[in-house]
N, C-alpha and C positions, 0 to 999 in steps of 0.2 A: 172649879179648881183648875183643869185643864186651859180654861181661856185666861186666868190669871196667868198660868206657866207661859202659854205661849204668846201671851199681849205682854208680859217682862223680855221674851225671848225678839221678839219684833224689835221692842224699843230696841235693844242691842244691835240688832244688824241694822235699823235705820240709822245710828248713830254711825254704823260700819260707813255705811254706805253716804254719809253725808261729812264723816272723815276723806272719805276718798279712797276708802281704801279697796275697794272694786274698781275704780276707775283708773287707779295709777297702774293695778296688775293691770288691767287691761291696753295701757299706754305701754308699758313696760315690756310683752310677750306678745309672740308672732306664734301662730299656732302651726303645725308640721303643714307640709307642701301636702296640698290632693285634698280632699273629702274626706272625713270623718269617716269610718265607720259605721255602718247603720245599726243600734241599739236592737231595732225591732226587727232587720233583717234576722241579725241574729237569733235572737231570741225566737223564731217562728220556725227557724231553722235545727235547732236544739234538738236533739232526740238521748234518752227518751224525754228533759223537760230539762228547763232553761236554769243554768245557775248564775245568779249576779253575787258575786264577794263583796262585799263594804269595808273600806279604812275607814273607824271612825273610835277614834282614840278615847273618846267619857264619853260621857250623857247624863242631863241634870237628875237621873233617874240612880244611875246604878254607880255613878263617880268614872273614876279614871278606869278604864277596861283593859291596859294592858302598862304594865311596866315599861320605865325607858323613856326616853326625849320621844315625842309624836312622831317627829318627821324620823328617824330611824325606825322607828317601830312602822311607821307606816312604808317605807321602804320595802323592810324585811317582807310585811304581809303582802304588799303589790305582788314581791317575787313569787311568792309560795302562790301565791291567787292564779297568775299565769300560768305557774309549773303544772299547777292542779287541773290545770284545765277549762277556768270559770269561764261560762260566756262572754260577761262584760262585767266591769268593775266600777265599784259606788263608792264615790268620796266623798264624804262629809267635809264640807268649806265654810260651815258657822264655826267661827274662834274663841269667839266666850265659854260657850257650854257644849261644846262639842268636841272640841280643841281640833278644830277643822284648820284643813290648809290648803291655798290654792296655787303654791307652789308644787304640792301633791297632785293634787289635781293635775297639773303640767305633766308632771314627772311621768305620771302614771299613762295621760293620753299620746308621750313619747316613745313609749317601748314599741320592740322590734319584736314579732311582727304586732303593730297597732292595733291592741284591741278598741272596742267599741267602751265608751267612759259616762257615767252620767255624772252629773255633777249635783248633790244632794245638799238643799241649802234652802235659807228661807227667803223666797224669791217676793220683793218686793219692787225692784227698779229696773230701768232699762242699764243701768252700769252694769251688774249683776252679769246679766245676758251676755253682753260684749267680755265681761270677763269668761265666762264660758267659752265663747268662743273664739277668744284669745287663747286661751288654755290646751284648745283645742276635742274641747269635747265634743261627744254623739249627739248627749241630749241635757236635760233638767230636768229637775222636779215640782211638780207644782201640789201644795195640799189643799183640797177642795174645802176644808174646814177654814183655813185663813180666808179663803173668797165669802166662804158661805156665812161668816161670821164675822165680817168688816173688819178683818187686823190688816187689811192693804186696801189702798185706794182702788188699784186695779179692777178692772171687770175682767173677768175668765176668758175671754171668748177675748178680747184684746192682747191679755199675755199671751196666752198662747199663739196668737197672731206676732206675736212681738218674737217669742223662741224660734215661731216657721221663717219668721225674714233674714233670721241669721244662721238659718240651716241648721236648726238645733230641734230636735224629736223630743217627744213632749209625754214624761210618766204622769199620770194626773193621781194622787193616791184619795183612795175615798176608804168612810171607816161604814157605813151604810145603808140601809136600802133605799132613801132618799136622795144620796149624794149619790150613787152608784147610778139609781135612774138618769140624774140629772147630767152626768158624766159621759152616758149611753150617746146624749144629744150635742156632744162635745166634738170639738176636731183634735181633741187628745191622741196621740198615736198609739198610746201602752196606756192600760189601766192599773192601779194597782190598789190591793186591796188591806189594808194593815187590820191585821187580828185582832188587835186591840183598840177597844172600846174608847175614843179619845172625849167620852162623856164621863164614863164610870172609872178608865184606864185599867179596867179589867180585860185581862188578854183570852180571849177563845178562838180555838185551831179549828171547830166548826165556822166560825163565821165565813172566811172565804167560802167553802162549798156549799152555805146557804145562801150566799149571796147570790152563786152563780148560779143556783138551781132556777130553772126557766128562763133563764137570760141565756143560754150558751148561742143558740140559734140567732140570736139579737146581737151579738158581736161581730158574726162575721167574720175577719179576718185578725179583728184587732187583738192580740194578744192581751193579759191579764197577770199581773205576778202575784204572789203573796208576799206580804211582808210580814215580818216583827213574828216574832215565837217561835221560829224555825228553832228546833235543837237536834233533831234528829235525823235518820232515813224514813222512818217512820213518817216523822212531819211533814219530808218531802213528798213522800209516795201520797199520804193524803189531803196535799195540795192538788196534785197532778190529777189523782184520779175526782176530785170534786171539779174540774175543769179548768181549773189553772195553768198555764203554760210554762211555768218555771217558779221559781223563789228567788229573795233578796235577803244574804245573810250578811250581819253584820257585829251585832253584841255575842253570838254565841262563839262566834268566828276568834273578836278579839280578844275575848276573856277567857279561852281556853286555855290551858296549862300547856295542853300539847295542839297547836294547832293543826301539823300535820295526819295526824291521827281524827281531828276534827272534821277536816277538810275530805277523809275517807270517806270516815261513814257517812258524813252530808251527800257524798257523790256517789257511794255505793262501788267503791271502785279499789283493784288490788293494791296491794303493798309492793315497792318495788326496790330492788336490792341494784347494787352494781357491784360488783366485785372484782379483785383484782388489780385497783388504782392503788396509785403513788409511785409513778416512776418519778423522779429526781428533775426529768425535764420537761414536766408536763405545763405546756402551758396556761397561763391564768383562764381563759373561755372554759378549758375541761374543770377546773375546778368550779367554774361560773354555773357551767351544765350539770355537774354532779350536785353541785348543792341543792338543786329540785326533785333531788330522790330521796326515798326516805331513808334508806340504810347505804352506807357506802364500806366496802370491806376490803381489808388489806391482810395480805398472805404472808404470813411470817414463820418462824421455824415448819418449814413443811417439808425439810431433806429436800431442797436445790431445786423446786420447783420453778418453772418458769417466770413467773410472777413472783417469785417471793422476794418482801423487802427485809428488813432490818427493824426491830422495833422503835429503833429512832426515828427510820422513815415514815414509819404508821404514825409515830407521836408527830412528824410534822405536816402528815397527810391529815391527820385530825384536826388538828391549829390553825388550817385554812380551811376547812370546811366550817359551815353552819353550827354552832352549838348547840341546837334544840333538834341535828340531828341523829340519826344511829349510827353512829361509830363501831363495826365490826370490826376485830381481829379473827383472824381466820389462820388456825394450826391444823397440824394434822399429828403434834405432839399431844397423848393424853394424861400428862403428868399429871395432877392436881395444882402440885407447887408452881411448876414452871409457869403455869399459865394464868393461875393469879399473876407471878410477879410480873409475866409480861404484857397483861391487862391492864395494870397499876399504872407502870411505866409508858405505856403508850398511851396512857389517856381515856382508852376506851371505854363503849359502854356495853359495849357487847362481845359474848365468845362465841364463834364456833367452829365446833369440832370439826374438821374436815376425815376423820377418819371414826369407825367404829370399837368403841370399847364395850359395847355391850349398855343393858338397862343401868345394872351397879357400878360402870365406872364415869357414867352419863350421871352420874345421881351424885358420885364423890367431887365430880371438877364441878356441879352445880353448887354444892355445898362449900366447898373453898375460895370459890368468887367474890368478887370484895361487893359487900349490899348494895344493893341497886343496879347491878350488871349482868343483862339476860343471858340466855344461852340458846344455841341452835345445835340442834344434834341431827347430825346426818344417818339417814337410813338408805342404802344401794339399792334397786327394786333389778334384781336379778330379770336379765332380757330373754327367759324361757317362760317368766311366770306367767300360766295360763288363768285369763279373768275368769267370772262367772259366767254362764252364758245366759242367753236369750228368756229361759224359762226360768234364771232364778236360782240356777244349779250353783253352789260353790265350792270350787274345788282344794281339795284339801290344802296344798300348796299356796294356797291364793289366803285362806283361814290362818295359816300360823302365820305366814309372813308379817300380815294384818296384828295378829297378836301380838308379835313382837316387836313391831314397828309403836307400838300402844304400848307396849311395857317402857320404853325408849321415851316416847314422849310424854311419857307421866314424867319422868322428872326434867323434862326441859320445859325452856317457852313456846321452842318453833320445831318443827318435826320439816328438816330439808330432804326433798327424795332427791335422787339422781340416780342418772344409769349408772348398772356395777361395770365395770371398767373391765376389757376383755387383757388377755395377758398381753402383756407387752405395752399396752396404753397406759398414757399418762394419768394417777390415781386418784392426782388434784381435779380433775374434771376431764370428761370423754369430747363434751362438746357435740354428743350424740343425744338427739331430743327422745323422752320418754313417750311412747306412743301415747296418744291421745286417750283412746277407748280405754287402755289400764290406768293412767294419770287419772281419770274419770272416774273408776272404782275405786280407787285407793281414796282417793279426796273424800269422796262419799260415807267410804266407811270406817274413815280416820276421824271423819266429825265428832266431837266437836274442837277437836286439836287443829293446831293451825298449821296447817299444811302450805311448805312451801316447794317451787317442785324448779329443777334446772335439767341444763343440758342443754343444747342447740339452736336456744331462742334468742331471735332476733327480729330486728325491723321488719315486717310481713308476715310473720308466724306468730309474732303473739295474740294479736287479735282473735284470729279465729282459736287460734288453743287455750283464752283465757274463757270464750263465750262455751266451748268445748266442757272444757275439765272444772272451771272458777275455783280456781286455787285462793286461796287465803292472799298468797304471794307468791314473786316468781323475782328468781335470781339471776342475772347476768353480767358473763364478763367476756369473753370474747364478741358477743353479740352486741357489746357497745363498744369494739375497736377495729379501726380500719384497715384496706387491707394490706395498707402498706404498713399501718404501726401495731403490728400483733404487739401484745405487752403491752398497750397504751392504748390508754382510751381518749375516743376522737368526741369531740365535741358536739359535730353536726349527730352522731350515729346516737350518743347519750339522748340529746334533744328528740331523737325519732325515736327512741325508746320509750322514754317515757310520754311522750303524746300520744303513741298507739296503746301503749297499757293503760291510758287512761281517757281513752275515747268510748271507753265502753261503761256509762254511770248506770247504775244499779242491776250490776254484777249480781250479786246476791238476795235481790227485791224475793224472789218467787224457789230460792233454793233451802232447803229441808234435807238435811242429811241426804241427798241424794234424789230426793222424789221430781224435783225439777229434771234430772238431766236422765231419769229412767232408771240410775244404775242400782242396783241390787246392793244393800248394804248387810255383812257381817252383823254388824251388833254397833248398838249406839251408844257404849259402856260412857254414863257417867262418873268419871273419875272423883272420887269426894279431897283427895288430897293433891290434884294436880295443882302443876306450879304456876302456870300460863295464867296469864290477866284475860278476864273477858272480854271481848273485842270491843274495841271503843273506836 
């Protein structure tokens, strides 16, 4: 069945390819100035394991994978790929059953800064190649079943010679223990291993880690990815530890509802807020920057706060952002009414409160919200509160707060801590970071509420306080603006935000309410009627 699919799928890219149509892109495109990116550098480099993203628009399997014209949709996903953090990016360039594009391909090995690109196609000719590295890719794909099973004239050991002459690094995928031997003896640069059975096309997430099992010592330096069936952290963590050096996602990626949210938990990595934008003069790069966060928030009736816009401005601060991302209004009015209507009005998808009205008036503005529009309720973690200490002791102080902080976010989705604000400070944010060692208890015995936590983080401090505390999320707004444009948020600072809060992939791999990080937890009240979606 399989050699029927992929000897129709051959015939097609040989006709590609005898159209001309590899060979005219390749006449047509100069690939960027310099060397390529090295696929395999990277990937060895990866810690804790290697992520590749895929644009790859259908497949004769599951049909069309994401809504939209390909080349926007594959646009959009490039973006979110890089924001996220992927090592290297995989583009599908078959056009019949893939709806592959090597226009994309282009596009994608042109961004700034240049990631490493492979080029994912069904390699039959030397045009092929030279479109690659026209294009300017890392590497290619070679599938050891089309060699092993005469769908190309090609000998293995000559393509691949054919990729290395034009400076192009070489994934060889095998599905096997025979192909995989035979692969061992190969000058392939990356191996990769696809879960799925392309005999039976039954998919098993065991097969990588038995493949690998007594071969690990027999690699050497050469790296190994998995492919195909990734859906999870889970999936990741048990590629990695069967001896895998990273994964290849691509159908879970495009067929996701919420990509962003996908692209998390694949990487293990926090949610990040910006808050504070929409000044009136903000140039297009800041909105260019902000669109690779997940939630972006605008300050609106909040009594004359520094930051605050106009709910017109939040409606046009929303209109240029992304649509698939979170759109925060952020009050510190706790009317019910007003805050629907100025929810409505702006567009957005989310509220939060910037001030405290208690558990029941957290539970009235949730309940008046127009459907489908979350809420963040803020809790102040007063700067006397004494943690638990060493042996486990917790102090009364420390117990209600916790309670109450848990009566709060029963009826929210996000539970934001921040410093309580000394008199005289501005009550919209201190901009004074919550100590680490108490951000740590609180988190722990907030679980399984999603805790998000601010105050004074910025470019160099989040890293170490996200490996610290692993918040759910962490919010920033002066920590993404410059310091000549306080009110505004600077583009380069957005871009360093978010690259350090997501330098850190699997955040949460080894954390339990609290037992990863030592700290002492209150009580791990399962809420049976919380509001909050389970983390996805």
């Amino acid at each position: 069945m399989i050699d029927d699919i992929l000897g129709q799928i051959v015939k097609d890219v040989r006709r590609a390819v005898e159209e001309g149509v590899y060979s005219r892109f390749a006449e047509a495109n100069t690939a960027p100035a310099g060397k390529a990116p090295s696929l395999v550098e990277a990937v060895r480099g990866a810690a804790p394991e290697a992520f590749l993203a895929e644009v790859k628009p259908s497949s004769p399997s599951a049909g069309v994978l994401a809504d939209g014209e390909p080349l926007t949709v594959g646009r959009r996903m490039l973006h979110l790929y890089r924001a996220y953090g992927a090592t290297g990016i995989s583009v599908l360039t078959e056009r019949d059953r893939f709806g592959g594009s090597l226009e994309l391909l282009a596009h994608a090995a042109r961004a700034e800064p240049r990631p490493p690109v492979l080029m994912k196609d069904f390699l039959l000719s030397d045009s092929q190649l030279d479109a690659a590295s026209s294009a300017g890719a890392s590497a290619v794909l070679y599938i050891h079943h089309l060699f092993a099973r005469g769908h190309t004239s090609w000998e293995l050991p000559d393509a691949i010679a054919a990729a290395h002459d034009r400076g192009l690094e070489v994934l060889l995928e095998v599905d096997g223990h025979q192909s995989l031997e035979h692969a061992l003896g190969t000058e392939a640069d990356i191996l990769g291993i696809n879960n799925r059975d392309l005999r039976t096309l039954e998919m098993d997430l065991e097969r990588t880690p038995d493949l690998l099992r007594h071969r690990i010592e027999r690699l050497g330096d050469r790296p190994v990815l998995a492919l195909s069936g990734i859906t999870t952290r889970d999936d990741v963590v048990l590629m990695r530890r069967g001896g895998a050096a990273g994964v290849l996602v691509g159908s879970s990626l495009m067929s996701a509802a919420d990509p962003r949210a996908r692209l998390r938990d694949l990487r293990g990595i926090t949610h990040v807020k910006v808050c504070g934008a929409g000044h009136p003069e903000d140039p297009p790069d800041v909105f260019a920057a902000m669109s690779g966060a997940d939630a972006v928030g605008c300050v609106v009736a909040a009594g004359g706060a520094r930051r605050e816009r106009s709910v017109e401005e939040a409606r046009l601060l929303f209109s240029r952002l992304p649509q698939d991302q979170e759109h925060v209004l952020v009050t510190t009015d706790t009317d019910p009414s007003p805050s629907a209507e100025r929810v409505a009005a702006s567009g957005a998808n989310m509220l939060q409160l910037h001030a405290e009205p208690g558990a029941e008036g957290v539970a009235a503005v949730h309940a008046a919200l127009p459907a489908g529009v979350g809420l963040i309720a803020l809790v102040r973690v007063p700067g006397d509160l004494e943690t638990p200490d060493e042996s486990g002791r917790v102090p009364d102080g420390f117990r209600s707060f916790v309670e109450e902080a848990r009566a709060v976010g029963r009826h929210a989705d996000r539970l934001l801590l921040d410093v309580a604000p000394k008199r005289g400070e501005d009550a919209g944010g201190t901009g004074r970071t919550l100590p680490r060692h108490l951000a740590r208890h609180l988190v722990a015995s907030l679980a399984p509420l999603r805790v998000v936590i601010a105050g004074g983080l910025a470019p160099g401090n989040i890293a170490p306080t996200l490996r610290a505390v692993r918040p759910w999320g962490i919010d920033l707004s002066s920590g993404a603006e410059g310091s000549k444009t306080v009110g505004r948020k600077d583009a380069a600072r957005v871009r360093d935000v978010l690259a350090e809060a997501r330098s850190i992939p699997g955040l949460f791999d080894a954390h339990e309410t609290g037992r990863a990080t030592g700290a002492p937890v209150v009580s791990n009240v399962q809420w049976k009627d919380r509001r909050f979606p389970s983390s996805s």
